[in-house]
C-alpha positions as a Markdown table, in Angstrom:
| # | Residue | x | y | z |
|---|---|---|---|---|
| 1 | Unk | 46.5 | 27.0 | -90.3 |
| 2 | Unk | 47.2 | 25.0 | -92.7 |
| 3 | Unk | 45.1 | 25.7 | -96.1 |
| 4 | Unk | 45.8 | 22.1 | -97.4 |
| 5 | Unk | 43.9 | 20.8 | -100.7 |
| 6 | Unk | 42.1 | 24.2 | -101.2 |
| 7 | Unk | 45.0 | 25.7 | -101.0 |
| 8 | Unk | 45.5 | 25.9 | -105.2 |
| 9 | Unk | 41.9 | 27.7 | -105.0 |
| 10 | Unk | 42.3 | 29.8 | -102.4 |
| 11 | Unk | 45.9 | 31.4 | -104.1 |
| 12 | Unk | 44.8 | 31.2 | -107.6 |
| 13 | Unk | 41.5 | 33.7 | -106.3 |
| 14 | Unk | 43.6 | 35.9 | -104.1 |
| 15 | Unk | 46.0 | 36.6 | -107.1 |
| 16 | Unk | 42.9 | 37.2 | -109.6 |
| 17 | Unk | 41.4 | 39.7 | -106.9 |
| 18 | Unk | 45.3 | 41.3 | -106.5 |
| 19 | Unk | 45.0 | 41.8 | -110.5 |
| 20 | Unk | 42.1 | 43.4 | -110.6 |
| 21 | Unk | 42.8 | 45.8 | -108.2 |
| 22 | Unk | 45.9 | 46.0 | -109.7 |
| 23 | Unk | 44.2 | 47.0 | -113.0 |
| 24 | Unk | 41.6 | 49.4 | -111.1 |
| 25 | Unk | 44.7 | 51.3 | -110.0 |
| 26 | Unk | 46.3 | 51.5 | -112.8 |
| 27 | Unk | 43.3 | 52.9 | -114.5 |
| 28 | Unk | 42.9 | 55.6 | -111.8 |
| 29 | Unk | 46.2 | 56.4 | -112.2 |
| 30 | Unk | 46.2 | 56.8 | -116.1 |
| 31 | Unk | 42.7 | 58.8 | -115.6 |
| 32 | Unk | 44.1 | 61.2 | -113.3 |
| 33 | Unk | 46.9 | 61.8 | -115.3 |
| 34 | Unk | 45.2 | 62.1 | -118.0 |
| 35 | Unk | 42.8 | 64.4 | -116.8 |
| 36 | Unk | 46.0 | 66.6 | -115.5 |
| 37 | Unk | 47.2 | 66.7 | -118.9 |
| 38 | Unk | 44.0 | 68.1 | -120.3 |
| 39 | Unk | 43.1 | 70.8 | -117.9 |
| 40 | Unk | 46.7 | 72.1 | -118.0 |
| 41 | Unk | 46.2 | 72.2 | -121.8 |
| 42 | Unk | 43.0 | 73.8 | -120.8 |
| 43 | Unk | 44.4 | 76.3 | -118.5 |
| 44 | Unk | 46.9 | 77.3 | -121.2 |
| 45 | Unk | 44.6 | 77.7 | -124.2 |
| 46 | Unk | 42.3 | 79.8 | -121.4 |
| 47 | Unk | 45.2 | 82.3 | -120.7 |
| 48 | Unk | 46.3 | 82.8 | -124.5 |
| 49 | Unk | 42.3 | 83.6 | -125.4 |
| 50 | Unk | 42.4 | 85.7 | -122.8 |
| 51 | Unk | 45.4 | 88.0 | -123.9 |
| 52 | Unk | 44.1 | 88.1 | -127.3 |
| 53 | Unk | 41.0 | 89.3 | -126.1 |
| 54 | Unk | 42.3 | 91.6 | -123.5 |
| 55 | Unk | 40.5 | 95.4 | -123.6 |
| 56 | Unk | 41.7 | 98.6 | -123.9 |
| 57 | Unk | 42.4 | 100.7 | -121.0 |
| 58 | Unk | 39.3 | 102.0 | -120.0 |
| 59 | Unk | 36.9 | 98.7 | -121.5 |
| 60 | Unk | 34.2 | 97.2 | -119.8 |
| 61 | Unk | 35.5 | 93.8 | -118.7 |
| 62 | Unk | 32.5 | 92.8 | -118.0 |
| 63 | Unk | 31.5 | 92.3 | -121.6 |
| 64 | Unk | 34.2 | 89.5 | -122.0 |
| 65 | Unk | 33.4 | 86.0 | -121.7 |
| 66 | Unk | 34.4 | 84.6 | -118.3 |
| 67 | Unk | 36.2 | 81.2 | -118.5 |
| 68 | Unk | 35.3 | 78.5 | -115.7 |
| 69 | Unk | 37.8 | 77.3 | -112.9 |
| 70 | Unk | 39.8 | 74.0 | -113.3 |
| 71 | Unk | 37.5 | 71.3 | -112.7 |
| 72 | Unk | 39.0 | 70.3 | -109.5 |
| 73 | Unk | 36.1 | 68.4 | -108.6 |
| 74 | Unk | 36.5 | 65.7 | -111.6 |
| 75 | Unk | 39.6 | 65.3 | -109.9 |
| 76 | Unk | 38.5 | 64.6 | -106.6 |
| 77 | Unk | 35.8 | 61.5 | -108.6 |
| 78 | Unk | 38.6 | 59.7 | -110.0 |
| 79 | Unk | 40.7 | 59.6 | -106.7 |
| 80 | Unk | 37.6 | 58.6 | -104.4 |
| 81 | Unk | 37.8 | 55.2 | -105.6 |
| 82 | Unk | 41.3 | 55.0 | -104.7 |
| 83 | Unk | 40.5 | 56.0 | -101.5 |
| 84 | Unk | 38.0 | 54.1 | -100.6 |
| 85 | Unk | 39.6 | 51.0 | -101.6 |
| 86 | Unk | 42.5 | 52.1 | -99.4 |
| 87 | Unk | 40.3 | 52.6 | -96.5 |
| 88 | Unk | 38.9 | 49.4 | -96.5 |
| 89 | Unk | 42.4 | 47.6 | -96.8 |
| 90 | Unk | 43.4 | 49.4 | -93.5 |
| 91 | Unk | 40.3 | 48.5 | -91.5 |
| 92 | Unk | 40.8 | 45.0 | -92.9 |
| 93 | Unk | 44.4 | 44.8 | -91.6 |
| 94 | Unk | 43.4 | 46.1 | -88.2 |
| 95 | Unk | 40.8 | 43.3 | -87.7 |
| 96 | Unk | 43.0 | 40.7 | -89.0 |
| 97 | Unk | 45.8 | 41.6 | -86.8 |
| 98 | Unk | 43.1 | 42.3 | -83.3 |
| 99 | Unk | 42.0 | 40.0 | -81.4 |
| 100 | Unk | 43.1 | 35.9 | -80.5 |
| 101 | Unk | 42.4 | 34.0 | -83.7 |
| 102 | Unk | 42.7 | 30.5 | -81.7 |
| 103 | Unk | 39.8 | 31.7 | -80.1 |
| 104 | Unk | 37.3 | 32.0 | -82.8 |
| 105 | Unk | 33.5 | 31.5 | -81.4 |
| 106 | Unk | 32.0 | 28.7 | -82.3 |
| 107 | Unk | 28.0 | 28.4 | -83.1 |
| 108 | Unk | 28.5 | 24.7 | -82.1 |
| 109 | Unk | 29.6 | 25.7 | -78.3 |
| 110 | Unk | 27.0 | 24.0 | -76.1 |
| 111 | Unk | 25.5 | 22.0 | -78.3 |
| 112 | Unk | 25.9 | 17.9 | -78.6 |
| 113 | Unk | 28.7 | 16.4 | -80.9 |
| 114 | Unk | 27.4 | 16.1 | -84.6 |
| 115 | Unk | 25.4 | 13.0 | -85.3 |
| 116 | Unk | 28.6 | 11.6 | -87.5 |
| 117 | Unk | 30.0 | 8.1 | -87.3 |
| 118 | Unk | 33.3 | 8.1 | -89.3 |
| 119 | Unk | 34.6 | 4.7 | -90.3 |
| 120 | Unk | 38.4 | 4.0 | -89.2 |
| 121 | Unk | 41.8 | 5.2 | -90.7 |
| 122 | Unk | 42.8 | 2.0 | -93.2 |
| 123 | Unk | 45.0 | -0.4 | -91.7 |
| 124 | Unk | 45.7 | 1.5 | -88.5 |
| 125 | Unk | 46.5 | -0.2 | -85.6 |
| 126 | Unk | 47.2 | 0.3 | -81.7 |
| 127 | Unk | 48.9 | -1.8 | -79.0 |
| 128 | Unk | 48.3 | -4.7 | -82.0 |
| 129 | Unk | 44.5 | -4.2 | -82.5 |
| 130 | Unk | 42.9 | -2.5 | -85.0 |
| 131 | Unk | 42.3 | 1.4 | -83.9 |
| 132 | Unk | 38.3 | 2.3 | -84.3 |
| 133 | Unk | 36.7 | 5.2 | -85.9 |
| 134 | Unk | 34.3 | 7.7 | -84.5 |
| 135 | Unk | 30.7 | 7.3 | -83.2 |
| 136 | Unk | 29.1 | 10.1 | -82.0 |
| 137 | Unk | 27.2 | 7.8 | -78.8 |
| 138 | Unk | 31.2 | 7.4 | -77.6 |
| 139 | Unk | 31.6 | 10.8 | -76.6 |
| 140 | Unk | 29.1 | 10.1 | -73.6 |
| 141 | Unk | 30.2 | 9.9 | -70.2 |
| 142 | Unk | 34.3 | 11.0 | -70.9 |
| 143 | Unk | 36.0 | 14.4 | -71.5 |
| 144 | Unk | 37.5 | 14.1 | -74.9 |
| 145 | Unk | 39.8 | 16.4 | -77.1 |
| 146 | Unk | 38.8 | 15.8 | -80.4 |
| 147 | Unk | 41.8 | 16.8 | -82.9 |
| 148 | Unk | 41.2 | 17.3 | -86.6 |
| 149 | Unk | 44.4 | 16.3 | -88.1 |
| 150 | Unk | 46.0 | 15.2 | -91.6 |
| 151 | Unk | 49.4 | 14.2 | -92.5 |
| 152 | Unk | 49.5 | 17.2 | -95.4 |
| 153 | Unk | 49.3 | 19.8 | -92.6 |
| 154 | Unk | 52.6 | 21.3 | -91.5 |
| 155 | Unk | 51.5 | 22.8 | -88.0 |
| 156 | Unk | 50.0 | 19.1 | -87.8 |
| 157 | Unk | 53.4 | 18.0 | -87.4 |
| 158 | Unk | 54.4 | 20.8 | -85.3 |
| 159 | Unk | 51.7 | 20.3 | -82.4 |
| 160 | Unk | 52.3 | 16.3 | -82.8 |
| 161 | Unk | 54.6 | 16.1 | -80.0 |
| 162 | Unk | 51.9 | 18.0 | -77.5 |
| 163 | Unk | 48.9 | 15.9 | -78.6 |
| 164 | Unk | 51.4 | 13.2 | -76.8 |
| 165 | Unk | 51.6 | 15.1 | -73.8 |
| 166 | Unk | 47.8 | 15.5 | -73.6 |
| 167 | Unk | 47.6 | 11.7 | -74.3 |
| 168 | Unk | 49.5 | 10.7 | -71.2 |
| 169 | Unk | 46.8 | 12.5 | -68.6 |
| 170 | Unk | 44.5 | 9.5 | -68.4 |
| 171 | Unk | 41.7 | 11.7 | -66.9 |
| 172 | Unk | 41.0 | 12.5 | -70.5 |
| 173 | Unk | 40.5 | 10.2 | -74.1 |
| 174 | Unk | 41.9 | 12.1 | -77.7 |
| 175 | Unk | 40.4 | 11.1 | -80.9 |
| 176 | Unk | 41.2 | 12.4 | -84.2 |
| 177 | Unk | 39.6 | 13.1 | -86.9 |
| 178 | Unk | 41.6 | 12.5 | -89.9 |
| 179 | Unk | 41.1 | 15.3 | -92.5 |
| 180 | Unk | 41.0 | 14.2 | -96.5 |
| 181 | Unk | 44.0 | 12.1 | -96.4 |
| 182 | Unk | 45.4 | 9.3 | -97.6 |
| 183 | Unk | 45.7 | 5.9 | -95.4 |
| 184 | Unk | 49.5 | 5.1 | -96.6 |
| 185 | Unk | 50.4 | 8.4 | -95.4 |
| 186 | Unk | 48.4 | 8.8 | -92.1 |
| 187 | Unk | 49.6 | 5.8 | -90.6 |
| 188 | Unk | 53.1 | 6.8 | -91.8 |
| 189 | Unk | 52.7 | 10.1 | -89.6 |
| 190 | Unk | 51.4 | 8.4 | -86.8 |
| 191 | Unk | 54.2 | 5.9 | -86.8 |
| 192 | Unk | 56.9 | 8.9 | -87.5 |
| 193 | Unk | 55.5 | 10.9 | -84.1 |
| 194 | Unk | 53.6 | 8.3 | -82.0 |
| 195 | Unk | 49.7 | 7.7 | -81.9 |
| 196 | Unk | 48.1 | 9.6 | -79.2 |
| 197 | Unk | 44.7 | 8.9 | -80.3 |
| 198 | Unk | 42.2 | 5.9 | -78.8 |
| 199 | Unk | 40.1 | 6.2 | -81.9 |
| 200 | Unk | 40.4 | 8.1 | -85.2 |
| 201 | Unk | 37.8 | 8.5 | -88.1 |
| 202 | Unk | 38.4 | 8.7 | -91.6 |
| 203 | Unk | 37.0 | 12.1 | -93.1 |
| 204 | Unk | 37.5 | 11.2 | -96.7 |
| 205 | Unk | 35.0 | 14.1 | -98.3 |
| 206 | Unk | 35.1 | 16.5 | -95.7 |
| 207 | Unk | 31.8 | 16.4 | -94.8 |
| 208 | Unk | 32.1 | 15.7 | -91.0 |
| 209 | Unk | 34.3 | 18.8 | -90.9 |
| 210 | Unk | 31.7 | 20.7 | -92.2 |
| 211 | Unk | 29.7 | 19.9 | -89.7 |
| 212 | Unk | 32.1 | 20.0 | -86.8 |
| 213 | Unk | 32.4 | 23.7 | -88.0 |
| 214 | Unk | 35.9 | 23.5 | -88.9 |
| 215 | Unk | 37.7 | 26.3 | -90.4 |
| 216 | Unk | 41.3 | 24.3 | -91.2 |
| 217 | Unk | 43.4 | 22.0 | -90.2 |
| 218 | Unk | 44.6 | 21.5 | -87.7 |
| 219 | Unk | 41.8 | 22.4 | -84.8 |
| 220 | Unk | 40.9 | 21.0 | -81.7 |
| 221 | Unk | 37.5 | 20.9 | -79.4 |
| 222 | Unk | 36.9 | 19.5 | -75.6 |
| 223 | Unk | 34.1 | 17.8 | -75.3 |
| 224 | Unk | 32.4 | 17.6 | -71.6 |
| 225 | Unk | 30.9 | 14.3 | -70.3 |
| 226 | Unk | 27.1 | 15.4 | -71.5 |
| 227 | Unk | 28.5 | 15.1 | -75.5 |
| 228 | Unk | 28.5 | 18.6 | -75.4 |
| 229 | Unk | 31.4 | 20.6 | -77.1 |
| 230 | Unk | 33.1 | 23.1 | -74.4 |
| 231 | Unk | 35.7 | 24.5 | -76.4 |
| 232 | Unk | 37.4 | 25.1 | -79.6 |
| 233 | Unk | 41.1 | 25.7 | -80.7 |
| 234 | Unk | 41.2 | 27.1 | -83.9 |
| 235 | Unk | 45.1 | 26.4 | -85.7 |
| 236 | Unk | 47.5 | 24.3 | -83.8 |
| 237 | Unk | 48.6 | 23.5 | -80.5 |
| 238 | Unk | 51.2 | 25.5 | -78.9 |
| 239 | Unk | 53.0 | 25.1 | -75.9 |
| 240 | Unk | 51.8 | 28.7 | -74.9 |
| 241 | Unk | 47.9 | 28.4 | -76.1 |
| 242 | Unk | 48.0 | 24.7 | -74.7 |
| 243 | Unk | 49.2 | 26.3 | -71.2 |
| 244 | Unk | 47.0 | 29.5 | -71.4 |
| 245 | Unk | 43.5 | 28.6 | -73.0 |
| 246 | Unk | 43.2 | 24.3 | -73.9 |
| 247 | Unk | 44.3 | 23.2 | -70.1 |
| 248 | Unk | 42.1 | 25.7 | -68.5 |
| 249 | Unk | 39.2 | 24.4 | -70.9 |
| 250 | Unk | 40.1 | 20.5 | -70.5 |
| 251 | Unk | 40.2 | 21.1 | -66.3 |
| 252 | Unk | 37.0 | 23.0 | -66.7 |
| 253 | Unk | 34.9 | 20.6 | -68.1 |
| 254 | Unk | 36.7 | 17.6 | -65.6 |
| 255 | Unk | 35.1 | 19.7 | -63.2 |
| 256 | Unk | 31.4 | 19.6 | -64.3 |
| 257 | Unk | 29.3 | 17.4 | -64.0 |
């Protein structure tokens, strides 16, 4: 997925969090080797008392002053840190990498489109008329795939030439939803790859991505004849998800009612 116009934010606060580890690390490290430094120091000064102060053959050695074990458990506090952090790093890696991420659920599965009309994309056009935007009352009585797209978005220009192939089955209408973009550029996209869309609202702020549920561009829901959305494709269209989870989804809801 493409991270798009947050994607300044979203680096800039994954390298302040990298730093900081960074710096916890670091400190650890210095700790622990500081703390090495001072119980070998320790240990030495421990062994030199004790030859000064060793008694004669025959002496109670008992009556010395008994010096404490390394304090291995200090030790053990400045590395726990370090491995809990590391812990957490691997159980984070193994949930990123499980699992389908196109397939992320959706709380909006089942329930009607959102209630948001979206004006039209500036100046775009098909077949010589003026393209529409979105209304939420359109969605009634077709199965649509609603695709949130922006020029900005690489896989966006990577799933373009599938969105065309979906366009041609005439069981089904595609509208887009045009993600914080600029007019110029959309239609220049469209006009670079072809328009498979019938309508396609302008998202200036965001806002109707919010609450679509969108997690990044570019994503993709079915919506069944009742306005009701059936499915969601998070990321972009590939010839194997299109083939293994989107057909199946778009033939499923042709089938109901």
């Amino acid at each position: 997925m493409d991270l798009g116009p947050h994607a300044g934010f979203i680096v800039a606060a994954y390298a302040v969090a990298c730093l900081v580890v960074a710096g916890l690390i670091a400190w650890i490290v210095s700790d622990h080797r500081a703390q090495a430094r001072s119980l070998e120091d320790l240990e030495k000064s421990g062994a030199t008392r004790r030859a000064a102060r060793r008694p004669p053959p025959g002496g109670d050695m008992s009556a010395l002053p008994q010096d404490n074990p390394p304090a291995r458990g200090r030790r053990i506090l400045v590395l726990l840190p370090l491995a809990i952090f590391l812990a957490l790093a691997a159980v984070f890696v193994m949930r990123l990498g499980s699992g389908d991420p196109s397939r992320i659920p959706s709380a909006l599965i089942g329930h009607p489109v959102p209630e948001t009309d979206l004006p039209p994309v500036a100046g775009l056009e098909r077949n010589g008329a003026p393209m529409p935007g979105i209304a939420a009352a359109d969605f009634k009585g077709h199965v649509t795939l609603v695709n949130v797209w922006a020029s900005w978005c690489v896989p966006c220009h990577d799933e373009a030439p599938l969105l065309l192939q979906l366009a041609a089955d005439r069981r089904i209408r595609l509208v887009g939803i045009n993600y914080k973009d600029q007019p110029d550029n959309a239609r220049r996209f469209l006009n670079r790859y072809g328009n498979p869309f019938e309508a396609s609202g302008a998202d200036h702020n965001g806002r109707a991505a919010i609450e679509w549920g969108v997690y990044g561009v570019p994503e993709s829901f079915v919506i069944g004849r009742d306005g009701r959305i059936a499915f969601k494709l998070v990321g972009p269209i590939s010839a194997e998800n299109l083939q293994r989870v989107l057909k199946p989804a778009i033939e499923k809801a042709l089938a109901g009612s």
